[in-house]
DRENKETOR-893049 format. One record per residue (C-alpha): residue number from 1; residue in three letters; x, y, z. Coordinates in steps of 0.5 Angstrom, whole numbers, plus 500, padded with zeros to 3 digits. Example, Ala and Ser with C-alpha at 12.3 -4.5 7.8 and 13.67 -1.06 7.14 Angstrom:
BEGIN
<lumdren><i>1</i><aa>ala</aa><east>525</east><north>491</north><up>516</up></lumdren>
<lumdren><i>2</i><aa>ser</aa><east>527</east><north>498</north><up>514</up></lumdren>
end
This chain:
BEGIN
<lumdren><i>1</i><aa>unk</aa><east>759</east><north>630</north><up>241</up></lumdren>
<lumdren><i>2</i><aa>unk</aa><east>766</east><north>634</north><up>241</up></lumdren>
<lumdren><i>3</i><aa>unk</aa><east>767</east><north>639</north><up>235</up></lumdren>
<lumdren><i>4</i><aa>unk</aa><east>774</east><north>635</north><up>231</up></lumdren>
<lumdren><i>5</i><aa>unk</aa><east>778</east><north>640</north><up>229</up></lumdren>
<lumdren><i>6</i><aa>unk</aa><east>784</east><north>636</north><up>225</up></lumdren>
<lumdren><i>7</i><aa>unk</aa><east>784</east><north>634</north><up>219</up></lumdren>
<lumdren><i>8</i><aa>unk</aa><east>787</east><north>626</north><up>221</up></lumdren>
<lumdren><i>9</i><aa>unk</aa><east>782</east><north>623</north><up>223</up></lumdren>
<lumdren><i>10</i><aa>unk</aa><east>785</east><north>618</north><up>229</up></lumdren>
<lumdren><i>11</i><aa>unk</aa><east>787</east><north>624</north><up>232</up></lumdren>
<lumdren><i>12</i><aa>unk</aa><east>780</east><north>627</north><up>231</up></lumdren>
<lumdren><i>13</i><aa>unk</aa><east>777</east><north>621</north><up>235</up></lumdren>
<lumdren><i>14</i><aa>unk</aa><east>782</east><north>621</north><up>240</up></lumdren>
<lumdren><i>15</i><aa>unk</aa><east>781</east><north>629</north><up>242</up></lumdren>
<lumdren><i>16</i><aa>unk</aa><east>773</east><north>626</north><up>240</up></lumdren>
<lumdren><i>17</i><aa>unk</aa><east>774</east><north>620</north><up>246</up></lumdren>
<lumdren><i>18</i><aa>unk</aa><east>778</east><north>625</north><up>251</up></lumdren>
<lumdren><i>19</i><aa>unk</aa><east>772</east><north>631</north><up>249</up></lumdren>
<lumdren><i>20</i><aa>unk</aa><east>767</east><north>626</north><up>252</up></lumdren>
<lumdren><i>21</i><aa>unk</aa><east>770</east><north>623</north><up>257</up></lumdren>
<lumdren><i>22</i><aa>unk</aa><east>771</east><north>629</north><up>261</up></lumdren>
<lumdren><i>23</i><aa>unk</aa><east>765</east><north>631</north><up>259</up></lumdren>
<lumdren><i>24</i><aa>unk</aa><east>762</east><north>625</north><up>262</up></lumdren>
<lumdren><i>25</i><aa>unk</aa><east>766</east><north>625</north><up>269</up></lumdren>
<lumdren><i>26</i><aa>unk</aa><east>763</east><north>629</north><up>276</up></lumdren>
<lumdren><i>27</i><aa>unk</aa><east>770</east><north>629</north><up>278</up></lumdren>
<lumdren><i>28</i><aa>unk</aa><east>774</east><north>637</north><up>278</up></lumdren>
<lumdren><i>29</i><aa>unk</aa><east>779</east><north>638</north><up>272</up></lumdren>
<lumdren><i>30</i><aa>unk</aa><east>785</east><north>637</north><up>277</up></lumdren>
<lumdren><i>31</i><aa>unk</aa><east>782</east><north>630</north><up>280</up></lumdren>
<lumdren><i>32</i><aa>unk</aa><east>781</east><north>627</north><up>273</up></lumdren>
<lumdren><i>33</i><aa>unk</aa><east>788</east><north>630</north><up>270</up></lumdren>
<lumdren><i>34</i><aa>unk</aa><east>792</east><north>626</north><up>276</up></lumdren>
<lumdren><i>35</i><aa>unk</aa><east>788</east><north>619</north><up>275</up></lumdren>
<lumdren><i>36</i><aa>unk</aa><east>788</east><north>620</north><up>268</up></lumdren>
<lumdren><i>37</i><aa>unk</aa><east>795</east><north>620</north><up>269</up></lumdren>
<lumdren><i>38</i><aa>unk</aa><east>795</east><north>614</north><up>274</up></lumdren>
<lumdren><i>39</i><aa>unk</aa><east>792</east><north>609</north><up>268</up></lumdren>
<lumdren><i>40</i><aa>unk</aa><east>797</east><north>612</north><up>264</up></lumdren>
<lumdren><i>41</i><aa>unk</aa><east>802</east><north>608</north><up>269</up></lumdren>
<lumdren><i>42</i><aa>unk</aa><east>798</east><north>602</north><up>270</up></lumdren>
<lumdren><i>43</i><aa>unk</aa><east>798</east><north>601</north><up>262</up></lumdren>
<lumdren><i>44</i><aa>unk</aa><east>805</east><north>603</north><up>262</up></lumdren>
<lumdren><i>45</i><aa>unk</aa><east>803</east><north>608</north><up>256</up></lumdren>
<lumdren><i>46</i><aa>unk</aa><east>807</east><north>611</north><up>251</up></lumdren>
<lumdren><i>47</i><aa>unk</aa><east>811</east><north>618</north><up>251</up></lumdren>
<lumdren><i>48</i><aa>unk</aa><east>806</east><north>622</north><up>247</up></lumdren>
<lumdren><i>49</i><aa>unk</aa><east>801</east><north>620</north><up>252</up></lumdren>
<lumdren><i>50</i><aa>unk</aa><east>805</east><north>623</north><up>258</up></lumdren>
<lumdren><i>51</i><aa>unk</aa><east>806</east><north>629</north><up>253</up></lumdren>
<lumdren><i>52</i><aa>unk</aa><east>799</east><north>631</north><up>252</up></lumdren>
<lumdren><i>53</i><aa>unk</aa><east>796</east><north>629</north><up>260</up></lumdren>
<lumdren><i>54</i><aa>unk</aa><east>803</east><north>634</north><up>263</up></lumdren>
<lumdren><i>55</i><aa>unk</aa><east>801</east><north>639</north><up>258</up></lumdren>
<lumdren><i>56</i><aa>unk</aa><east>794</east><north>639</north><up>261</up></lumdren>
<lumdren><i>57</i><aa>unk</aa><east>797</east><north>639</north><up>267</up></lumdren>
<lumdren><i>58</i><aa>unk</aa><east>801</east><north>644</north><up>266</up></lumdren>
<lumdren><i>59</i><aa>unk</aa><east>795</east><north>648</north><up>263</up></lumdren>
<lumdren><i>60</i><aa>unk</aa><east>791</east><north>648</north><up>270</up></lumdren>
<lumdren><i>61</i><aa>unk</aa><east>796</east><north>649</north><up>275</up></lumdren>
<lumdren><i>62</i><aa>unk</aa><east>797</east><north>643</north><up>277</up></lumdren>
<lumdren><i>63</i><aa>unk</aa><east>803</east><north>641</north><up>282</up></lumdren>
<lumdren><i>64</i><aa>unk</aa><east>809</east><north>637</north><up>280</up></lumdren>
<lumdren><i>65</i><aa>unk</aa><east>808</east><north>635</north><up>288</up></lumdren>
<lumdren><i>66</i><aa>unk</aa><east>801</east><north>632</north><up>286</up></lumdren>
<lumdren><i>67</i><aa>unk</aa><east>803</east><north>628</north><up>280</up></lumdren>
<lumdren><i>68</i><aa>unk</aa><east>810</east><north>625</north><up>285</up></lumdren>
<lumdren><i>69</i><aa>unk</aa><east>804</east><north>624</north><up>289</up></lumdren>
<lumdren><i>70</i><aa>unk</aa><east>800</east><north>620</north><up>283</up></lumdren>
<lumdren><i>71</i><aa>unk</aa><east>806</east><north>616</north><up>282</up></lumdren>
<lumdren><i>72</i><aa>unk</aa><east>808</east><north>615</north><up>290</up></lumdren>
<lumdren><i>73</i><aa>unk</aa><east>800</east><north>613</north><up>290</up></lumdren>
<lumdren><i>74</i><aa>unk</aa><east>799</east><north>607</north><up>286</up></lumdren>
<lumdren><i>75</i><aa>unk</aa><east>808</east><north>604</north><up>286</up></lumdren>
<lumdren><i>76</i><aa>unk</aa><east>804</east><north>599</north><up>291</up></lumdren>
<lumdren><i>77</i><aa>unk</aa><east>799</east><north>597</north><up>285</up></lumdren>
<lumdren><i>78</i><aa>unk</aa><east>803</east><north>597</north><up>279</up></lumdren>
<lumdren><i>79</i><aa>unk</aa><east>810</east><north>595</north><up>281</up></lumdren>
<lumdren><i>80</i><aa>unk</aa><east>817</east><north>599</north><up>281</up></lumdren>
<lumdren><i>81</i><aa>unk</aa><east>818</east><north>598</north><up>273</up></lumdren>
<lumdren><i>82</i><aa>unk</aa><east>812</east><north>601</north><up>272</up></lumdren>
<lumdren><i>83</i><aa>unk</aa><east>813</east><north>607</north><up>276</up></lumdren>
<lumdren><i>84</i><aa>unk</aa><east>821</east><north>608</north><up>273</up></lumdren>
<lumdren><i>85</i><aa>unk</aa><east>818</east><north>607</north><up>267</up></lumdren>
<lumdren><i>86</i><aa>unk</aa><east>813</east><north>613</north><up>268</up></lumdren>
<lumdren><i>87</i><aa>unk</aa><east>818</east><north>617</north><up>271</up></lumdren>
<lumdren><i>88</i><aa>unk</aa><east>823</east><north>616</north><up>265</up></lumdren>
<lumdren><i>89</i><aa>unk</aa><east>817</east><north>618</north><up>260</up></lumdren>
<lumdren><i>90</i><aa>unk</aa><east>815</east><north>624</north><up>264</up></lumdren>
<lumdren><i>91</i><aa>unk</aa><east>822</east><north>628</north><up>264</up></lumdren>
<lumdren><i>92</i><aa>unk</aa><east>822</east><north>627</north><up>258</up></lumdren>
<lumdren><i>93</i><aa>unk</aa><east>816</east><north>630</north><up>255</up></lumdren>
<lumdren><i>94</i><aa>unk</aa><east>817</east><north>635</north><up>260</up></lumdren>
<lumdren><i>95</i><aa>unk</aa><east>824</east><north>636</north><up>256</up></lumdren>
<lumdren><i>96</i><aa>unk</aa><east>820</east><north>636</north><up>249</up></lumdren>
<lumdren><i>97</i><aa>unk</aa><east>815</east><north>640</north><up>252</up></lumdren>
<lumdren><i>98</i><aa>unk</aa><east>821</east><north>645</north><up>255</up></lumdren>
<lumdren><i>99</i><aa>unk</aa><east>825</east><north>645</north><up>248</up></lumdren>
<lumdren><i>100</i><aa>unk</aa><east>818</east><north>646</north><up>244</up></lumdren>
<lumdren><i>101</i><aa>unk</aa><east>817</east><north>652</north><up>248</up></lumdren>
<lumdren><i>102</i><aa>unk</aa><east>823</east><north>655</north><up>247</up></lumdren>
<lumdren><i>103</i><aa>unk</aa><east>823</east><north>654</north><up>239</up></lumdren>
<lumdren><i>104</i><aa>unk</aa><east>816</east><north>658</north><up>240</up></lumdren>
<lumdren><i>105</i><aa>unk</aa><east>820</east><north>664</north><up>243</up></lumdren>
<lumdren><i>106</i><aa>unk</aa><east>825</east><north>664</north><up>239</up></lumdren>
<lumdren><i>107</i><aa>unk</aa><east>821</east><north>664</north><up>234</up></lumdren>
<lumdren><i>108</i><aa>unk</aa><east>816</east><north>669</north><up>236</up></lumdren>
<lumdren><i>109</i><aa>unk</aa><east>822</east><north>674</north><up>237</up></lumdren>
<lumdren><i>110</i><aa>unk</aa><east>824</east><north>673</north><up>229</up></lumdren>
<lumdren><i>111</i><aa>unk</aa><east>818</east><north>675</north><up>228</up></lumdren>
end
């Protein structure tokens, strides 16, 4: 089992669910990113999900092009309002992710 590292035990479970599953998974990093991203639209997930999924994508150099892909992929199953729902979501963790950047480098360059 995944080492937990946070005090909060829910957040622990969770990075304990993630841990496993990406163990369990025969798929590479980015295949298991972009269909992981894809049951996010299917279950019309919240924010903070899309928050932590773009950051990993992020983390593996995954193409924005690929993601557009995902949501291009699966529009057909999952409706428009799914995928607009998403879309909305996805721009603005990616603005959160931008801003928390910046406060980083702001404060890096206080220090």
């Amino acid at each position: 089992m995944a080492e937990q590292t946070s005090t909060d035990p829910l957040v622990a479970l969770l990075a304990d669910m993630t841990a496993s599953s990406i163990e369990a998974s025969e798929l590479d990093a980015e295949t298991l990113l972009l269909v992981r991203i894809a049951a996010l639209v299917a279950v019309d997930a919240p924010l903070p999900s899309y928050l932590m999924n773009l950051g990993a994508a992020d983390e593996l150099d995954i193409a924005p092009e690929r993601v557009h892909g995902v949501l291009t992929a699966v529009a057909p199953i999952v409706g428009t309002a799914r995928v607009v729902s998403a879309a909305i979501k996805m721009m603005e963790a990616l603005g959160i992710r931008i801003e928390l950047a910046e406060l980083a480098l702001e404060a890096d360059a206080t220090e």
